[in-house]
C-alpha positions in Angstrom: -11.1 75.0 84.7 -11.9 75.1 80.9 -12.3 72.7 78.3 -10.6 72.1 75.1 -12.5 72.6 72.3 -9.8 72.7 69.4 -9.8 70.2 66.3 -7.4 67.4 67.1 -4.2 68.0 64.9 -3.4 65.0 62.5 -0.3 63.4 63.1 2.4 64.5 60.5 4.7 62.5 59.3 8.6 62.4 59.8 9.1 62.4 55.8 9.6 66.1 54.6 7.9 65.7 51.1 10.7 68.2 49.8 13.4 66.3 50.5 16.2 66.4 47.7 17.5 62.8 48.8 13.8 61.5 49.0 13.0 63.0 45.6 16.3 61.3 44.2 15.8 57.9 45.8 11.8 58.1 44.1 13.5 58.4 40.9 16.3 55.3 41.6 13.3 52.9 42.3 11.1 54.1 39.3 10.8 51.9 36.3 10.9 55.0 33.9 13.3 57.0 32.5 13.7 60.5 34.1 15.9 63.4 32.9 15.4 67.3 34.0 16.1 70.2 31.8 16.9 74.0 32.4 15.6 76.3 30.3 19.1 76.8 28.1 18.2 73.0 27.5 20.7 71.7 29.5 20.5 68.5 31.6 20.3 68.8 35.1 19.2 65.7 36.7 18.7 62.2 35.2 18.3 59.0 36.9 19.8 55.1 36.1 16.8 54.2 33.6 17.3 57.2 31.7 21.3 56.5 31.8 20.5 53.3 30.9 18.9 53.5 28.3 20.9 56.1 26.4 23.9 54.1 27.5 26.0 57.3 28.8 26.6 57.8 32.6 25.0 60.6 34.5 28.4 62.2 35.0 28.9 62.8 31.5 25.5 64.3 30.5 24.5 66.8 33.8 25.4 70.1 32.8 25.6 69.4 28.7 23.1 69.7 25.8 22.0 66.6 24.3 23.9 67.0 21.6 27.2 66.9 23.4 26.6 63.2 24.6 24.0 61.8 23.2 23.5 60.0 19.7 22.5 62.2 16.5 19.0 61.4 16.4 18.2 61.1 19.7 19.7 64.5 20.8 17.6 66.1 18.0 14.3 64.7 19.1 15.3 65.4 22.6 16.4 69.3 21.4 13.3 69.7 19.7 10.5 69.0 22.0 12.4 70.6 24.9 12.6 73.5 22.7 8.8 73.4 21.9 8.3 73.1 25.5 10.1 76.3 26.3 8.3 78.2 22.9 4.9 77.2 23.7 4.6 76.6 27.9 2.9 72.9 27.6 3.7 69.4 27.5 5.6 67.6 24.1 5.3 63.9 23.5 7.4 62.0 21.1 4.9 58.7 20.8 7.0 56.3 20.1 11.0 56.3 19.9 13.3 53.9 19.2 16.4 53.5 20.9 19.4 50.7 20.7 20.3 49.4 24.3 24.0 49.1 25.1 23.2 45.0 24.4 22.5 45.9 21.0 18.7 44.9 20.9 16.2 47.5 19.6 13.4 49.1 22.4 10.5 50.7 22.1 9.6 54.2 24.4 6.9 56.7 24.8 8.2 60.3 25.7 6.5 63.0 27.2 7.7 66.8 28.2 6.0 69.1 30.5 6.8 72.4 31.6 7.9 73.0 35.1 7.0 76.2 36.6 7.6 78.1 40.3 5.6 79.7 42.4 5.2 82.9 40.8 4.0 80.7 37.7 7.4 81.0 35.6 8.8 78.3 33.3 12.0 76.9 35.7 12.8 73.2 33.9 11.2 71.1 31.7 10.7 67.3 32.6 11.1 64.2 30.5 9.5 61.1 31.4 9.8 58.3 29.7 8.2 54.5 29.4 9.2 51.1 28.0 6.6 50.0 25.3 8.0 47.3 23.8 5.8 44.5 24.8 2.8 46.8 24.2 4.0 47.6 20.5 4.9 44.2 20.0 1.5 43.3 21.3 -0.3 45.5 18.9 2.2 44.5 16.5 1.2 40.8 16.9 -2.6 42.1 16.3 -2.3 43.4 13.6 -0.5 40.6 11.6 -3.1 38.1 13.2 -5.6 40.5 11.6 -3.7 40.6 8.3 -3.5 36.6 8.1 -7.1 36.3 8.9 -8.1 39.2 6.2 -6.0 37.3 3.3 -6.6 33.8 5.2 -10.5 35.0 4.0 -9.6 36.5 0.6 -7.7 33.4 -0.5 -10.7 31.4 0.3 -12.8 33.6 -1.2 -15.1 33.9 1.7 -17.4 36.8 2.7 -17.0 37.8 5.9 -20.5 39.4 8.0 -21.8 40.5 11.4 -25.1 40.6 13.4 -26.1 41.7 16.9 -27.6 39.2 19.1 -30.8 39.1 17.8 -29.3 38.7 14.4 -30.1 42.3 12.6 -27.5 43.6 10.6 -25.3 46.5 12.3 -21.5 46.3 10.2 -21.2 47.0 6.5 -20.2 44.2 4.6 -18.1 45.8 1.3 -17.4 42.2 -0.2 -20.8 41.2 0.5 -22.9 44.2 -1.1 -20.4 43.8 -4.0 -21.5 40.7 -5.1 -24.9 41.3 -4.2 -25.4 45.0 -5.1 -26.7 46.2 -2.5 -26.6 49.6 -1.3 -24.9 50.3 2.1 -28.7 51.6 3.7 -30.5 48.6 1.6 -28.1 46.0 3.3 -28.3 47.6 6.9 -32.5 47.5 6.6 -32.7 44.4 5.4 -29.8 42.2 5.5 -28.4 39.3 3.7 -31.8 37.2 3.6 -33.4 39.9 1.4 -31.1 38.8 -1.6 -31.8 34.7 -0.6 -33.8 32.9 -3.7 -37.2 33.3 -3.1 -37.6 29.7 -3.4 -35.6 29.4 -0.2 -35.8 32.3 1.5 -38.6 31.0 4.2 -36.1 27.8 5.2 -33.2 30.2 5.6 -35.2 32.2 7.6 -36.5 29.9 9.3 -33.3 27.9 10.2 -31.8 30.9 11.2 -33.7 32.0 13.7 -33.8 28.2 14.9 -30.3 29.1 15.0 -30.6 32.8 17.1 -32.7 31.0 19.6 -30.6 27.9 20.4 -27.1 29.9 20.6 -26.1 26.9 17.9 -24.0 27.0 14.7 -25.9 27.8 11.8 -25.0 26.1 8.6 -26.9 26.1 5.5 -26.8 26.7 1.9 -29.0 28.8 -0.4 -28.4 30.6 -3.8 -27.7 34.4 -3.4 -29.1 37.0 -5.9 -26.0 38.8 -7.8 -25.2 42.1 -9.1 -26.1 40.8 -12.3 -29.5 39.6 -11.7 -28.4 35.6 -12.1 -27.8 33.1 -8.6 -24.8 32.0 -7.4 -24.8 29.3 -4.8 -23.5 29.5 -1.1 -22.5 27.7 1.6 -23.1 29.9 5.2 -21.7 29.3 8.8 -22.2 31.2 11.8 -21.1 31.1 15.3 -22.3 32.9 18.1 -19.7 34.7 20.3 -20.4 34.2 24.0 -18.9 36.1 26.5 -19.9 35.5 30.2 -22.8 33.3 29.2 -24.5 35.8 26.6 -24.6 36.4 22.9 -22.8 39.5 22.0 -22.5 39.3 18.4 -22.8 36.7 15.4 -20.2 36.1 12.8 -20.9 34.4 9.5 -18.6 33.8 6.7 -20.0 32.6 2.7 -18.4 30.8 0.8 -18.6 30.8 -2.8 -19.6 27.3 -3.8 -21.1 27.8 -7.5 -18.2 26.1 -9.3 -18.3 23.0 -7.2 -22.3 22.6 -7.8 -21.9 23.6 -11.9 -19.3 20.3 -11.5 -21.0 18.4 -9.6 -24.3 18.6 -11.8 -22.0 18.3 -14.5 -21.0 15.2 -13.2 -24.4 13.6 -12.5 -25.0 14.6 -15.7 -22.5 12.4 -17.3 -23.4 9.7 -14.9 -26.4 9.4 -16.1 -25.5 9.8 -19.8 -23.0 7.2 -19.2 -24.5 5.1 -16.8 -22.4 2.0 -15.1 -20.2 2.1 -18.1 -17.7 4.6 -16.8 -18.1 3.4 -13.5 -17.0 -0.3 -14.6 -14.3 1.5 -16.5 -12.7 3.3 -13.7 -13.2 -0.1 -11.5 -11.5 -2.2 -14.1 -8.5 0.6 -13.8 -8.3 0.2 -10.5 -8.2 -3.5 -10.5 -5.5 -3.2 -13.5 -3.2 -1.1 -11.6 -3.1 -3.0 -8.3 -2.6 -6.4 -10.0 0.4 -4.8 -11.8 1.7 -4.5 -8.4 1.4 -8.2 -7.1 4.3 -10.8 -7.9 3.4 -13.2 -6.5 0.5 -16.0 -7.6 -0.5 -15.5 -3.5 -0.4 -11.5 -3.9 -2.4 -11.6 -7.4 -5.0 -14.6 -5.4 -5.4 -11.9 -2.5 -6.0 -8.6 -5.3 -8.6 -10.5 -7.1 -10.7 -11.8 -4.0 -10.4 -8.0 -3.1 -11.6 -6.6 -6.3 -14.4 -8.9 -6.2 -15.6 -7.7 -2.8 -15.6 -4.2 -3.7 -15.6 -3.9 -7.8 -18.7 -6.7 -7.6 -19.3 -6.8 -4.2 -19.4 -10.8 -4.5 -19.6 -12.3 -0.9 -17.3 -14.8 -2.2 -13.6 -15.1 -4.8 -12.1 -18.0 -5.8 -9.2 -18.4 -7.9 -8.3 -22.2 -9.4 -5.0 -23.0 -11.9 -5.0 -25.7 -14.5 -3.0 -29.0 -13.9 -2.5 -30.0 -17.8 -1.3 -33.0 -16.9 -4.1 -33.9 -14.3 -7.4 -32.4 -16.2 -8.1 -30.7 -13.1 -8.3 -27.4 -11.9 -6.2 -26.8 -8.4 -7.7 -24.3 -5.8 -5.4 -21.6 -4.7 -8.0 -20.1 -2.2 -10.4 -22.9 -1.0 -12.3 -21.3 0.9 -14.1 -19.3 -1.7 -16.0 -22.5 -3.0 -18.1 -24.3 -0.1 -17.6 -28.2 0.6 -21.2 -28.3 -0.4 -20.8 -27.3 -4.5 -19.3 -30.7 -5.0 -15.9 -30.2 -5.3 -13.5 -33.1 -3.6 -10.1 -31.4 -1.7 -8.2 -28.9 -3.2 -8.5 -30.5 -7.2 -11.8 -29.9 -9.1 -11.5 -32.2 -12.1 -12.4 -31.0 -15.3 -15.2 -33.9 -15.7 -16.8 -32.2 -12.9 -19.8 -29.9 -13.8 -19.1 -26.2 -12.1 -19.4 -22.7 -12.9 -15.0 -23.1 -13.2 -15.1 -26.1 -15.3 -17.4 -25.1 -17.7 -15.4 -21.2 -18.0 -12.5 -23.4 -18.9 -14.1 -26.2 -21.2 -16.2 -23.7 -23.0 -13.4 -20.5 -23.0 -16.3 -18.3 -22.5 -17.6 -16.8 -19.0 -20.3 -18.5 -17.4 -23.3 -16.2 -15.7 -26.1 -17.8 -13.5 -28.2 -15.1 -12.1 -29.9 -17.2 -9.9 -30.8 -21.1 -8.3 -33.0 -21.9 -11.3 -30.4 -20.2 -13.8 -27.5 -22.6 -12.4 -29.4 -25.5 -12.0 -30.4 -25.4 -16.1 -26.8 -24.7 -17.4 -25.2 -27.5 -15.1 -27.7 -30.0 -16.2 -27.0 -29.0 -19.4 -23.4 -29.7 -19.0 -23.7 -33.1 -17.5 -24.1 -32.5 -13.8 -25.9 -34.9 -11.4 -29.2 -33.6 -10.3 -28.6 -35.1 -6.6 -25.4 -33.7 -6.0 -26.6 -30.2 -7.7 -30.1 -30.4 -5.7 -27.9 -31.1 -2.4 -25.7 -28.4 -2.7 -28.4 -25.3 -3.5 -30.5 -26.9 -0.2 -27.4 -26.6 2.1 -25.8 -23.1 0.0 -26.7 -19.3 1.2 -25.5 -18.6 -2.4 -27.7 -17.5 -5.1 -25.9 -16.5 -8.0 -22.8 -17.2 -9.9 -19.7 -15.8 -11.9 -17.3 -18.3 -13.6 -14.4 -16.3 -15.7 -11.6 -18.7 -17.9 -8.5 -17.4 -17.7 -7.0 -17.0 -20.9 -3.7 -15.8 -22.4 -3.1 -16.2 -25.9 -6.1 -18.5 -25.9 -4.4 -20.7 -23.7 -6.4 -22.0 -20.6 -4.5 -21.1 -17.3 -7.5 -21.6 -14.6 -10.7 -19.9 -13.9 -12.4 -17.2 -11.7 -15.3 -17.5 -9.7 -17.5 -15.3 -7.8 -20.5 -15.9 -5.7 -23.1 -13.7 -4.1 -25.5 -14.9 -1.6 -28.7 -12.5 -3.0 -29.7 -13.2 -7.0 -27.5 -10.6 -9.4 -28.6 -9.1 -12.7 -25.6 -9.6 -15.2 -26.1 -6.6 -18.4 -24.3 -7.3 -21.0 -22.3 -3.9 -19.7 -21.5 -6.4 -16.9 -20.2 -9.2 -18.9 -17.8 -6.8 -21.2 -16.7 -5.9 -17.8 -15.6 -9.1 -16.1 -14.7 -10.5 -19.4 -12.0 -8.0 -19.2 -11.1 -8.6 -15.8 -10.4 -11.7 -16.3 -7.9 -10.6 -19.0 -6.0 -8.7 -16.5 -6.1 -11.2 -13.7 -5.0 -13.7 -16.6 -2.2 -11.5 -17.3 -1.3 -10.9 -13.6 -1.7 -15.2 -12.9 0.6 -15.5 -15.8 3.4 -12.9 -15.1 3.5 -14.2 -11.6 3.7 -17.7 -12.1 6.9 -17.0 -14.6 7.7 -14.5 -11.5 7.9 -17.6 -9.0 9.7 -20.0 -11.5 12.7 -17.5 -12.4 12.5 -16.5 -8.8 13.1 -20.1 -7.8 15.7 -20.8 -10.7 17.7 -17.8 -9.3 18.0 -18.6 -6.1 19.1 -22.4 -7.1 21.5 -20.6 -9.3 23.0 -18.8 -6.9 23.1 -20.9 -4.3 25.2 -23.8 -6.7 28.1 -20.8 -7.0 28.2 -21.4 -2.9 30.2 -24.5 -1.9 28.4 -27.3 -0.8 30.0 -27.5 2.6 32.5 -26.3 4.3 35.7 -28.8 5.6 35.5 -30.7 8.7 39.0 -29.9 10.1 40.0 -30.9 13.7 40.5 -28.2 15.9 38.6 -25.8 13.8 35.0 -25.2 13.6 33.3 -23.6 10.7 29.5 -22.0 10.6 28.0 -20.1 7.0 24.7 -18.3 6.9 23.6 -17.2 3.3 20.4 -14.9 3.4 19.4 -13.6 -0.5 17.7 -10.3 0.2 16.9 -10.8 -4.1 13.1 -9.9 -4.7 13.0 -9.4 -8.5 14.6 -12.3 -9.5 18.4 -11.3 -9.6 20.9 -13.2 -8.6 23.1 -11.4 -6.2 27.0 -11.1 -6.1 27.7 -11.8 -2.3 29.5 -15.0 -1.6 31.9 -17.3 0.7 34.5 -20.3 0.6 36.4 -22.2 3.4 38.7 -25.2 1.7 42.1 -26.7 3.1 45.9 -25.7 2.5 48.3 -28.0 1.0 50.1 -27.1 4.8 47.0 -28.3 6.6 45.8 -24.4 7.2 42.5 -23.4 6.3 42.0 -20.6 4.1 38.5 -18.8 4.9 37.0 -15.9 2.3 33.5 -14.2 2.3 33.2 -11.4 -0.9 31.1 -9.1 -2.7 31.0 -8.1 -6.4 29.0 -5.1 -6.6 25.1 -5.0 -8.6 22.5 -8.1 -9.7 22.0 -10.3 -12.1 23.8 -12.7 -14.5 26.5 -10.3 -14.8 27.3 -10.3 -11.1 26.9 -13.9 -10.7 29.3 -14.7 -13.4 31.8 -12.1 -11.5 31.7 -13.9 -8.7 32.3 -17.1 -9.8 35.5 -16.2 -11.8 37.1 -14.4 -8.8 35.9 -17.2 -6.6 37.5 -20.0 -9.1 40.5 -17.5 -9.3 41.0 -17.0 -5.8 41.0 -21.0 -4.9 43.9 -21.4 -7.6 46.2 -18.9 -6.2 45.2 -19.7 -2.8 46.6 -23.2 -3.7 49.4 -22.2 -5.0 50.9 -19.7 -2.9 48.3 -19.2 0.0 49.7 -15.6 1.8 47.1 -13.4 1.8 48.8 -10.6 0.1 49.6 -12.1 -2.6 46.4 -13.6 -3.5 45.2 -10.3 -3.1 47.8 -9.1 -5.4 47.1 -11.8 -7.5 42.9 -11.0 -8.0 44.3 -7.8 -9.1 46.2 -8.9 -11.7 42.9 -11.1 -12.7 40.4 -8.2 -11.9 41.9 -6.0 -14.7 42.1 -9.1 -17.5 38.8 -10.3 -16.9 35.9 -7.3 -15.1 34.8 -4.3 -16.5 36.5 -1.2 -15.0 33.1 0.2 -13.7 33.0 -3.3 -11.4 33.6 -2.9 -8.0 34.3 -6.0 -6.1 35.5 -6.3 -2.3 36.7 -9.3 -0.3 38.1 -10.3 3.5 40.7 -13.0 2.9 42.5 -15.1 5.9 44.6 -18.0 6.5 44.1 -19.2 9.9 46.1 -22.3 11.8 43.7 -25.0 13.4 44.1 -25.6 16.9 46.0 -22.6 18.0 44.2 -19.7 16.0 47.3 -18.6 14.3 46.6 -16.3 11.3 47.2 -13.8 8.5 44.2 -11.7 6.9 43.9 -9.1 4.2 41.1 -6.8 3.4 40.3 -5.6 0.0 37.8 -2.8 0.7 35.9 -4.6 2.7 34.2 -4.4 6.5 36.2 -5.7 8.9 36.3 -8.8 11.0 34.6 -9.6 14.3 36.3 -11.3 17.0 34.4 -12.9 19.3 35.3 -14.0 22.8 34.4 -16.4 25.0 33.0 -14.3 27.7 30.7 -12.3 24.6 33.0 -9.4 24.5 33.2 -8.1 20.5 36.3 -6.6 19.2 36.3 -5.1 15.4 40.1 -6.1 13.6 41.9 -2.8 12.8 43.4 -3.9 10.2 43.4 -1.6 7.0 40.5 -2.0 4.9 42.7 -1.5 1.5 41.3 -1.0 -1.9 38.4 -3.2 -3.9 40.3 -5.5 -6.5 41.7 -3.5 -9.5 42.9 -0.5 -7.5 46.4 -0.2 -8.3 48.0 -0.8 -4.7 50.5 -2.3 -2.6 48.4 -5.1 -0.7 49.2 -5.6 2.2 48.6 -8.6 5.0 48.1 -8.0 9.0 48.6 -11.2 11.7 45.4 -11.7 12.9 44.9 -14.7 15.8 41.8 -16.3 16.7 42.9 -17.5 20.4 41.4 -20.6 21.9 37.5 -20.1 22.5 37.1 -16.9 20.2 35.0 -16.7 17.1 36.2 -14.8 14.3 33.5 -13.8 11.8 33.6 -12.3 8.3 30.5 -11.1 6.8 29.3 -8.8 3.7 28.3 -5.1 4.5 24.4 -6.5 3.7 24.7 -7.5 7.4 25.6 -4.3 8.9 24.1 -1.7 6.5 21.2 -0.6 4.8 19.2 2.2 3.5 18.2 3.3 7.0 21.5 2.3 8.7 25.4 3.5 7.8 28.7 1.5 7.8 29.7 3.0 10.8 26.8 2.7 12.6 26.1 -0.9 11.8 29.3 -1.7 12.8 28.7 -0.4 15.8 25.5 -2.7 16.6 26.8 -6.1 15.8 29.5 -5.3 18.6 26.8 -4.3 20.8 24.3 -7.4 19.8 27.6 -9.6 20.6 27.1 -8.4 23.8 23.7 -9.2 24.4 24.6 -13.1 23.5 24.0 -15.6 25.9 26.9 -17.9 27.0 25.4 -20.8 24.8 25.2 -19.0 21.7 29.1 -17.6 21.8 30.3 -21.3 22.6 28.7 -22.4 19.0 29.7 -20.7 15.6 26.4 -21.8 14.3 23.7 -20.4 16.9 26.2 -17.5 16.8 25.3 -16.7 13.2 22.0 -17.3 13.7 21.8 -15.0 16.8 23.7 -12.2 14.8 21.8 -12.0 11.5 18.3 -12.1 13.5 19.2 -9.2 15.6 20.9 -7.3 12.7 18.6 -7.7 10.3 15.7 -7.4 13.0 13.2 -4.0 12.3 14.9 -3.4 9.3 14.1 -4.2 5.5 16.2 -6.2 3.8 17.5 -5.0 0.2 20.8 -6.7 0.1 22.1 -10.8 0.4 23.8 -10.9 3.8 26.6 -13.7 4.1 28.6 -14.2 7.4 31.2 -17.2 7.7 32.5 -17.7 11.4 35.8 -19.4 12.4 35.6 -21.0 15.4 39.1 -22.3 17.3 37.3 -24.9 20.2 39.0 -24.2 24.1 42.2 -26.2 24.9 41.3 -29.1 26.9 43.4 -31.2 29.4 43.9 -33.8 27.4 45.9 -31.4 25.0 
């Protein structure tokens, strides 16, 4: 009986490494291109990425030189590393190739040849392998433009860019650096940037930056740099620490440059002080100047000067009074910038009374009272009473005073006053100052109150070029809304007119002659007066239209454009005609809120040479029609199309009440329309309302 004492045999494995079908199915499932060569240089054995990237099937290059299938340049590189495999017995690689895919887009691949050799050591093939670098080239690619934007990101803001080690000693040149500085590349690397720091300031650098080393914090600071040319420039420094897995591996720091902004800025302290509060009340009184020639209104110039006061002055209090002629009184605009306890009754300080306004405007000159004491003596001087005065500076935080008259052409047209609750030095710098203040708030009181009166006078004008009512006609109802959208005093040219046929049919019109002003008023009204006569005379739509054509050309300028919506519509059953002379189209309205636009062509504005032409339009029994100007349903933010578009979906959104009435209709319509949009045209919309049969009828 013996004993086996052999080495167990490891188990070998059912796959026979030399396998041609195992070899072949290695290279099907590889993710690089593979192509064998024979030593004539002809293919012998390529798999699918190689086909595919070349773009030429396998059957069609085994057997062949590259040159025979492949692409010009291709085959050449391919020719000439297998060739300088064969001439010198070791690997070729091509770094990096470019090659067009079948798709047409552009990849990137690394190719490398080796000899391969039997096993008496002769040269049999030679392999190519070769890999996809695309993303890796267009990695590095990426890199090295984020390096060139941060490289002229620097140079554009002239900064200069250095590094440290951890503990802050300098290990990188800095070229930018030692050329401003002069330093020489082993000067700068012993002893860094703080040996070229001013003297004067050297130790707080210092000092500060190692504050900075041991608390892994930004360092910012500023200091004045020794230059190549022995003088100082001033910088301003920040460094950041880069940490990487809790520790400081390096410091980067980048100068700026900020010499040109200090020369100015001690330039301009300089001038300060040489021209003290002078050019500061100067620049103020610009200010002040430019935003009052912004305000229209006598409310928008009351609001600029009760600002101007709180930051030009700082005054804890603006008040702003007009003169009443006729009443010897001054009238507050803004009451609440004199206290109940100064005296004053309401919202009228008479002229009789003594105050810092009153006496402005008796005296034309400003009034200063730098303090209780100062006050006191000048309104005792002007004929105050002691009690009420006495009262008033017990109960008041206020200790000094401002009164301003405001003047234009020496006329009186109210007064300024300002209060502040501390006592206030007034320089004669001071008074020039708010003397001419008050000249531009004078100016700005002035223009506005004209602004307000024309303002009012335009709309009234307007307005009388409207009828005064619309008929009261059985079986018909009628509704007008008129909305100016006029905010520089122009009259506008949109307008309307409902008035009864000699046949009992009403004839309804809403139109709009083109621009602003006197001009387009006085268009209107002729083409309005115009269009009643014909209408009266012979009512069809298409010849009235026909008819303003003939009085367009006799009476407007050619360059006047002037559009209308013209219909003739039978009380009680709705019964109509319409024409359109370039202008939107009606609304129709139904009882259950459904919104239907009139297709009806829109024609030509008046003074086109064309055929008019007239289009039966019904307004059934419950239905609203309504005609409006395209200021409804456009604007600057909104088109035609797409406003028309709305106001048939805002019908929609109507509740039952407001279809059943004309009037709420209107209403309803130009809230919504005009709703989130600002309004820069007059918006006029006439409805035409034919009540619901009832039994009785």
């Amino acid at each position: 009986m013996s004993a086996e004492t052999s080495v167990p045999r490891p188990r070998e494995s059912d796959v026979d490494v030399s396998d041609s079908a195992l070899f072949k199915g290695m290279l099907s499932e590889a993710e690089f291109a593979f192509a064998f060569f024979d030593v004539d240089g002809r293919v012998q054995r390529v798999n699918d990425v190689f086909t595919d990237v070349v773009g030429v099937p396998a059957e069609r290059l085994v057997g062949r030189v590259p040159i025979e299938s492949l692409a010009a340049d291709l085959s050449q590189l391919i020719t000439h590393a297998v060739q300088g495999v064969i001439e010198s017995d070791a690997p070729v690689t091509e770094g990096r190739v470019r090659v067009r895919s079948a798709e047409g887009d552009t990849r990137h691949w690394s190719l490398s040849f080796s000899p391969v050799h039997d096993e008496a050591g002769e040269l049999r093939a030679i392999a190519l392998v070769g890999l996809d670098v695309t993303e890796s080239r267009q990695t590095e690619e990426d890199l090295r433009r984020s390096e060139e934007r941060y490289r002229s990101l620097v140079e554009a803001q002239s900064q200069l860019v250095w590094i440290t080690s951890p503990t802050g000693a300098v290990v990188e040149d800095a070229p930018q650096w030692r050329a401003i500085t002069g330093q020489g590349l082993e000067e700068y690397l012993a002893h860094g940037w703080l040996d070229v720091v001013h003297p004067e300031e050297r130790q707080q650098t210092e000092e500060a930056w190692k504050e900075a080393l041991r608390g892994r914090t930004m360092f910012e600071w500023n200091y004045r740099v020794r230059t190549r040319a022995s003088g100082y420039r001033h910088f301003e420094v920040r460094a950041v620490p880069i940490i990487r897995h809790g520790r400081v591996v390096e410091w980067v720091g980048a100068n700026t440059d900020v010499t040109p902004q200090r020369e100015a800025e001690e330039m301009r302290g300089r001038l300060t002080d040489q021209l003290g509060a002078a050019a500061l009340r100067t620049a103020r009184l610009q200010g002040a100047t430019a935003i009052l020639a912004e305000a229209l209104t006598v409310e928008q110039v009351v609001q600029v000067i009760i600002d101007v006061g709180r930051t030009a002055l700082a005054a804890d209090r603006s008040a702003v009074a007009l003169l009443d002629p006729d009443r010897a009184a001054l009238k507050l605009i803004n009451g609440e910038g004199v206290p109940e306890a100064s005296g004053t009754s309401g919202e009228e300080i008479p002229l009789s009374h003594s105050s810092v306004m009153t006496m402005a405007v008796n005296s034309r000159r400003p009034v200063f009272a730098e303090s209780p004491d100062s006050l006191r003596s000048q309104l005792l001087d002007a004929g105050g009473d002691e009690q009420v005065l006495a009262n008033y500076l017990t109960h008041t935080d206020e200790r000094a005073w401002v009164g301003l008259p405001l003047l234009a052409a020496g006329r009186a047209l109210g007064a300024l006053r300002f209060s502040f609750t501390r006592p206030q030095k007034i320089s004669q710098e001071d008074g020039v100052f708010l003397e001419a203040l008050a000249g531009q708030c004078a100016l700005a009181v002035e223009r506005a109150t004209l602004f307000e009166r024309e303002h009012r006078t335009a709309e009234t004008l307007q307005r009388s070029l409207l009828p005064d009512r619309l008929p009261v006609v059985k079986g018909l109802e009628l509704a007008q809304r008129f909305r100016s959208g006029s905010r520089h005093v122009q009259v506008g040219g949109d307008w309307y007119d409902a008035f009864v046929l000699q046949d009992g049919r009403v004839a309804a019109v809403v139109g709009d002659v083109m621009g602003k002003g006197v001009k387009a008023a006085a268009g209107m009204g002729r083409i309005r007066n115009a269009m009643r006569a014909l209408a009266l005379t012979n009512p069809p739509p298409a010849a009235v239209l026909t008819g303003l054509d003939r009085v367009f050309d006799a009476t407007e300028e050619e360059e006047q454009v002037t559009t209308l919506a013209y219909m003739v519509v039978e009380p009680v059953t709705g019964e109509g005609t319409l024409a359109l002379a370039g202008h939107p189209p009606p609304v129709l309205v139904s009882p259950q809120g459904t919104a239907m636009l009139c297709e009806a062509q829109p024609g030509t504005p008046l003074g086109w040479p064309t055929s008019r032409r007239q289009f039966r339009f019904v307004v059934p029994p419950g239905h609203t029609a309504v005609l409006y100007s395209d200021g409804l349903v456009e604007n600057r933010k909104r088109g035609l199309d797409a406003g028309l578009a709305e106001i048939c979906s805002v019908v929609t959104e109507a509740p039952p009440e407001v279809v059943s009435s004309p009037h709420m209709l209107l209403d309803f319509l130009v809230d919504r329309m005009l709703s989130g949009y600002e309004q820069d045209d007059d918006v006029t919309a006439l409805a035409i309302h034919v009540p619901p049969a009832t039994k009785s009828d």
